[in-house]
C-alpha positions as CSV (number, residue, x, y, z in Angstrom):
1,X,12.0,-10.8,23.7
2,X,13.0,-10.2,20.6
3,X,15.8,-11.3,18.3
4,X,17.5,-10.2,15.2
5,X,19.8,-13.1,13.4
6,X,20.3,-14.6,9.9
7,X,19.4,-17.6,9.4
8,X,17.3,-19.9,6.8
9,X,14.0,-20.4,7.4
10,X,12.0,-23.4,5.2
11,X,9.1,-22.1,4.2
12,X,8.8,-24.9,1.3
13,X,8.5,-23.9,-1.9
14,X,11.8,-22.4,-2.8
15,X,14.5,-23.7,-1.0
16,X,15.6,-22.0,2.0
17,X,15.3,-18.7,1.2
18,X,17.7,-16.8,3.6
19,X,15.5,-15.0,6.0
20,X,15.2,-13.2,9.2
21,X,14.0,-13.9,12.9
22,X,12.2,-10.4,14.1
23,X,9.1,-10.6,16.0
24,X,7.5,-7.4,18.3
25,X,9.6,-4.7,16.9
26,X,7.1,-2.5,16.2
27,X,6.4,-0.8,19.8
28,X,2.8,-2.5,19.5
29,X,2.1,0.2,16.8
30,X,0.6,-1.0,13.5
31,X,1.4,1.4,10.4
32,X,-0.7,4.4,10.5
33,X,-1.7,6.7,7.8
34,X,1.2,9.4,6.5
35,X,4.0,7.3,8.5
36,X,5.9,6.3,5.7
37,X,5.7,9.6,4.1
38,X,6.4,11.5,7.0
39,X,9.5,8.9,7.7
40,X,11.0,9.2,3.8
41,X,10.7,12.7,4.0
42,X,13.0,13.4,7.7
43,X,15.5,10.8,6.1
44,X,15.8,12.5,3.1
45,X,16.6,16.1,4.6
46,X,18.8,14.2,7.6
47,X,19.6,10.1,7.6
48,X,20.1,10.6,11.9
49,X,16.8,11.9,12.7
50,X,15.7,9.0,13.8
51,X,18.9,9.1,16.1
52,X,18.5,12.4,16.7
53,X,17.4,13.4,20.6
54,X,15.0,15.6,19.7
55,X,13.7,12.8,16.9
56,X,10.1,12.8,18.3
57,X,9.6,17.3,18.5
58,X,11.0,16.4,14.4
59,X,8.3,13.9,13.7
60,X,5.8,15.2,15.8
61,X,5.2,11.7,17.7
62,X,6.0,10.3,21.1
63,X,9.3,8.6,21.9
64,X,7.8,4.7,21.3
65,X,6.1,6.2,17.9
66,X,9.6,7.3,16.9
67,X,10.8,3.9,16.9
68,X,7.9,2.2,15.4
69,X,8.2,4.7,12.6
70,X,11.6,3.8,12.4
71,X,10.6,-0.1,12.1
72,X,8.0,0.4,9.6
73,X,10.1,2.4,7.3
74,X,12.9,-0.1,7.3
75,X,10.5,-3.3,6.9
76,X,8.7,-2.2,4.1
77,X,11.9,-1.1,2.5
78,X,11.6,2.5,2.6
79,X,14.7,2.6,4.6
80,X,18.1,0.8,4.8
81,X,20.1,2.0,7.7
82,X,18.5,5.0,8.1
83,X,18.9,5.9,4.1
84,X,16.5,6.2,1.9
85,X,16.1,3.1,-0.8
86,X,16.0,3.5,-4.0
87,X,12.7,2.1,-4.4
88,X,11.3,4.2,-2.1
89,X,13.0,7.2,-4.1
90,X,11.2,6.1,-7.0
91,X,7.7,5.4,-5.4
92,X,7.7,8.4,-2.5
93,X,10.0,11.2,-4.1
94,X,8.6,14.6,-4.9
95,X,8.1,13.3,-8.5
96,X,7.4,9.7,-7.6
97,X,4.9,7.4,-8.7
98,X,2.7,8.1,-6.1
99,X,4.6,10.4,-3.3
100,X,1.7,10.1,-0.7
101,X,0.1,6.9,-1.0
102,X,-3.0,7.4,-2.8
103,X,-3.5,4.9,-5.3
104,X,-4.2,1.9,-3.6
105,X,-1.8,0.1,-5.8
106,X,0.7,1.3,-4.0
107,X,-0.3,-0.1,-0.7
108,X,-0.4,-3.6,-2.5
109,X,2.9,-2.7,-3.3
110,X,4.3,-1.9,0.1
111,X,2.5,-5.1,1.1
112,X,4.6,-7.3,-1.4
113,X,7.8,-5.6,0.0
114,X,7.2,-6.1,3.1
115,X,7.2,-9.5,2.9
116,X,9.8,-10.0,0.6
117,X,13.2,-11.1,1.9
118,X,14.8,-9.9,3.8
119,X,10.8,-10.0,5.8
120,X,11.4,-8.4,9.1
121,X,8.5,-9.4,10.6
122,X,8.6,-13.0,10.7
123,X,4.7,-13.4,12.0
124,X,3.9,-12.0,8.8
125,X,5.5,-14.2,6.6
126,X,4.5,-17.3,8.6
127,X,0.9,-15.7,8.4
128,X,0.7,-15.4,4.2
129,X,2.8,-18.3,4.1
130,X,2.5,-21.0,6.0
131,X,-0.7,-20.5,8.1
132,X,-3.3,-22.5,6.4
133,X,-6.9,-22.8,8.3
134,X,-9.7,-21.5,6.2
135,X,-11.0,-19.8,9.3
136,X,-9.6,-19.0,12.3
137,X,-9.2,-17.0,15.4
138,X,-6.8,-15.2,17.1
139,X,-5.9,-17.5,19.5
140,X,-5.6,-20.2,16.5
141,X,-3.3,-18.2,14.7
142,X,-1.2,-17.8,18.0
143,X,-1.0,-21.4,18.7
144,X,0.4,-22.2,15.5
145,X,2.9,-19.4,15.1
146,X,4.5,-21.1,18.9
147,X,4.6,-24.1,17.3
148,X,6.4,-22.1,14.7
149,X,9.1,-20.3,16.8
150,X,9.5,-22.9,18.6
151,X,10.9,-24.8,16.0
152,X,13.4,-21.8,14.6
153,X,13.9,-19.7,17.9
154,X,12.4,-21.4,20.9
155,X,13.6,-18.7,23.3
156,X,11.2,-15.9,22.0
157,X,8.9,-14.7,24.8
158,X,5.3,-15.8,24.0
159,X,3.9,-12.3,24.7
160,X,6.3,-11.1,21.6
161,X,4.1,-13.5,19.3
162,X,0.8,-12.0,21.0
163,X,2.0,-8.5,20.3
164,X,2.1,-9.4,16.2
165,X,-0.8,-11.5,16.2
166,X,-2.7,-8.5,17.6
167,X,-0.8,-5.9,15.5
168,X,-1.1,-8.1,12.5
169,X,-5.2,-8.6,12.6
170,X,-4.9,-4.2,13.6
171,X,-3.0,-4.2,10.3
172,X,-5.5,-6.5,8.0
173,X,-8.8,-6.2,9.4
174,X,-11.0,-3.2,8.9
175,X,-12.0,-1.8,12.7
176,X,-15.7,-1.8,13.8
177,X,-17.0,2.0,13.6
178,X,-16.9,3.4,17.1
179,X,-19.3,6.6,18.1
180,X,-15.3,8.1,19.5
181,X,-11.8,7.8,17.8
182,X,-8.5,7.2,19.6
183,X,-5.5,6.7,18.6
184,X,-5.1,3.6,19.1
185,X,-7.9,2.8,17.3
186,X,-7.5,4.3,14.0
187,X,-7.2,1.7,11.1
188,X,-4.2,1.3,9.1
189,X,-3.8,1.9,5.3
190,X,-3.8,-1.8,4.8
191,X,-7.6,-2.4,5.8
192,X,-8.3,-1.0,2.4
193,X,-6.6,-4.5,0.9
194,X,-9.1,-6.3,2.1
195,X,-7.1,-9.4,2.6
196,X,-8.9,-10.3,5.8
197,X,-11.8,-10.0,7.1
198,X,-14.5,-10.7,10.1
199,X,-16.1,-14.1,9.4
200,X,-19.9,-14.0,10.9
201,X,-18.6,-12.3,14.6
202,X,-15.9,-10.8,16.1
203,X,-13.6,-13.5,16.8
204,X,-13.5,-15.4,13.3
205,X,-11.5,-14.1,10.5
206,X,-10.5,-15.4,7.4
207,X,-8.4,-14.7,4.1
208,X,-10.4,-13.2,1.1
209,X,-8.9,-15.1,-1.5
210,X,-9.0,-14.4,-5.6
211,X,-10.1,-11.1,-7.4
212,X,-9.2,-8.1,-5.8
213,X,-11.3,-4.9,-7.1
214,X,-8.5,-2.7,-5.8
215,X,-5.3,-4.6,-6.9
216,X,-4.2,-3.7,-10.3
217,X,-2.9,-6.5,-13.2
218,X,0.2,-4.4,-13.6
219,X,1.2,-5.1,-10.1
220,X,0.1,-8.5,-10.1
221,X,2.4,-9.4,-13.1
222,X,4.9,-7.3,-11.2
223,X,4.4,-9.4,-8.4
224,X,4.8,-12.2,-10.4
225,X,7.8,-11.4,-12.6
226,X,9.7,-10.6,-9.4
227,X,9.1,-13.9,-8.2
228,X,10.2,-15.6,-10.9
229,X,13.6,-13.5,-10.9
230,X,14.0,-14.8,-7.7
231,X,13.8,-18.6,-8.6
232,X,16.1,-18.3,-11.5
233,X,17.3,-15.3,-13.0
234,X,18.3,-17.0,-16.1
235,X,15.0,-18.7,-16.4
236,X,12.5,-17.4,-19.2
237,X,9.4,-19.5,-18.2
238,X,7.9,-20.4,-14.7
239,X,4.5,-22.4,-13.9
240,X,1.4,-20.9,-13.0
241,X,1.5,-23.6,-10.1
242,X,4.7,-22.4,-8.8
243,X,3.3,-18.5,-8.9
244,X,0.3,-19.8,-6.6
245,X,2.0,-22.0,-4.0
246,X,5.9,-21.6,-3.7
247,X,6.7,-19.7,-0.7
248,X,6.6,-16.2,-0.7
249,X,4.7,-15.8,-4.2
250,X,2.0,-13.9,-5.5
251,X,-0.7,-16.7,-4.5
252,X,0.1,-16.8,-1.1
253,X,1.2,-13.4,-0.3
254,X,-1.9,-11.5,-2.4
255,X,-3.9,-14.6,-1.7
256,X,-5.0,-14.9,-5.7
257,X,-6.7,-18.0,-7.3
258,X,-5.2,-19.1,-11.3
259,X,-7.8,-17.7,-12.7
260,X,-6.6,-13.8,-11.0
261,X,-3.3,-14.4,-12.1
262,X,-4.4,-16.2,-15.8
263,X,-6.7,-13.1,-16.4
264,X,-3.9,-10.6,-14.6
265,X,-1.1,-11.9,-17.4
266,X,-3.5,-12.3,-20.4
267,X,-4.8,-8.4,-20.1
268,X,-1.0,-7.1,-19.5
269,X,0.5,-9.2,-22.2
270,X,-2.1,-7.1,-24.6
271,X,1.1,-4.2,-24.0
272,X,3.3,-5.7,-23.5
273,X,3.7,-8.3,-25.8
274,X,7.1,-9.9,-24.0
275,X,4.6,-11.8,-21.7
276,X,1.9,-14.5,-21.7
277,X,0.6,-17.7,-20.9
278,X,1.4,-21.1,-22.7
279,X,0.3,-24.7,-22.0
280,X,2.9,-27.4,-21.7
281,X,1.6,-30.7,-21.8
282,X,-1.4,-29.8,-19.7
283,X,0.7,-27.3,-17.2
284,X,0.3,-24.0,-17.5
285,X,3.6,-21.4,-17.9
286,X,3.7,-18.2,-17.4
287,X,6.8,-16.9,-20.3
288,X,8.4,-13.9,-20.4
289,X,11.1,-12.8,-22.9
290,X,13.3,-10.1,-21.6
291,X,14.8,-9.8,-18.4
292,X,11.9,-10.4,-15.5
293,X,13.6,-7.7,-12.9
294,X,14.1,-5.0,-15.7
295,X,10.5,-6.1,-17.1
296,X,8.7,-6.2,-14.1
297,X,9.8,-2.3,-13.4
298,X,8.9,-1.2,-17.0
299,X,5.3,-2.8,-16.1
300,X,5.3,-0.9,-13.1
301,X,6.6,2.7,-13.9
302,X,4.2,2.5,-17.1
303,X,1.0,1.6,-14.7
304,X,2.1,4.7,-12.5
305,X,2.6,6.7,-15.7
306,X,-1.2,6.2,-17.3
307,X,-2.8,5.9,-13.8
């Protein structure tokens, strides 16, 4: 079962940030490679293809793939009703920032906007946010995202929350090489993150947490300005603490230690000089001068521009 309503959900952190229940909308398809190309590019030349009866001859895919396509598209904000966003304009446009996905910046990216609110996949966010074992297994994370729904939307069918659990660890965790390749088994983009990984056998996984060889400082500060425009938009200062363990911030959701996002400011502050880190009585700030929304996309469109 699956339902779709408004509603706040307290992830702690910042306050009741208004969010959405959606669990198993995805046809039991994780994102697969040229998806979200393939989906931006249909919407662009028609915004009903999706719609459209002969939607899966268009996209080349089977009926189900069709509306997993659809999902993906809209949850990592690609689409809005069928339209293409303008953020997806800017990153997947013929003269985007990176119109096929090959920087893996830009998965990191899509990552963050996936789970930023409005999050349609609500086992996500309570994965990055809330989920807090060191180690785990599958079956541990689906215990505690029950005990999870059945606190905000006790009537949602267990077998919904087995279908993300699985799809989630398809998304994360890189697949073990096989001698043949379905479909089924291919591994999504997101592998390449790293952010989880097989702990000593096949049933164990855990978060790699801290310094990310792939993840830019650019995005990171992105990451971080973005947050703090969503705390306060008037604010010109937020803690480092807040940027590692609110809800929905660049600690939990990129899984970063201080010293990733210390090091991440400190190297793009050397460019822009708006930005850096300050210690108030003992505490840690991160400052910014202008704007954090209008900053955090100069930050960004210059990293596309010199990559």
């Amino acid at each position: 079962m699956v339902r779709h309503k408004q509603m706040d959900l307290d992830f702690g952190g910042v306050a009741h940030i208004p969010e959405v229940i959606a669990f198993a909308r995805h046809d039991t398809f994780h994102p697969r490679f040229g998806w979200l190309k393939k989906g931006f590019d249909r919407a662009m030349r028609d915004e009903r293809v999706f719609l459209a009866e002969d939607a899966p001859v268009r996209l080349g895919v089977g009926k189900n793939m069709v509306r997993s396509i659809r999902y993906w598209c809209s949850a990592f904000k690609i689409l809005e009703d069928d339209r293409p966003t303008e953020f997806s304009k800017k990153l997947l446009g013929e003269k985007g920032w990176d119109s096929y996905l090959e920087d893996p910046a830009s998965l990191w990216l899509l990552h963050w906007k996936f789970l930023e609110p409005p999050c349609l996949g609500t086992a996500w966010a309570f994965t990055f946010n809330q989920f807090r074992l060191a180690e785990f297994t599958q079956e541990d994370l689906f215990y505690q995202l029950c005990e999870y729904r059945d606190r905000i939307a006790s009537n949602i069918a267990d077998s919904s929350l087995q279908k993300d659990v699985s799809c989630l660890l398809r998304m994360y965790v890189e697949q073990p090489s096989k001698s043949w390749v379905s479909e089924d088994s291919l591994d999504c983009p997101f592998t390449e993150l790293g952010l989880i990984h097989r702990a000593g056998d096949s049933r164990h996984y855990t978060f790699r947490i801290g310094y990310k060889p792939n993840l830019p400082e650019s995005l990171i500060v992105y990451t971080c300005l973005c947050h703090a425009n969503r705390v306060s938009q008037s604010a010109r200062t937020i803690s480092v603490a807040n940027l590692l363990y609110d809800s929905l911030s660049p600690g939990l959701v990129l899984k970063l230690t201080e010293s990733a996002i210390c090091n991440a400011i400190e190297k793009v502050s050397r460019q822009f000089k708006q930005i850096g880190i300050s210690d108030v009585a003992g505490k840690l700030q991160f400052f910014f001068e202008d704007e954090p929304e209008e900053l955090a996309d100069q930050i960004l469109d210059e990293y596309y521009k010199t990559r």
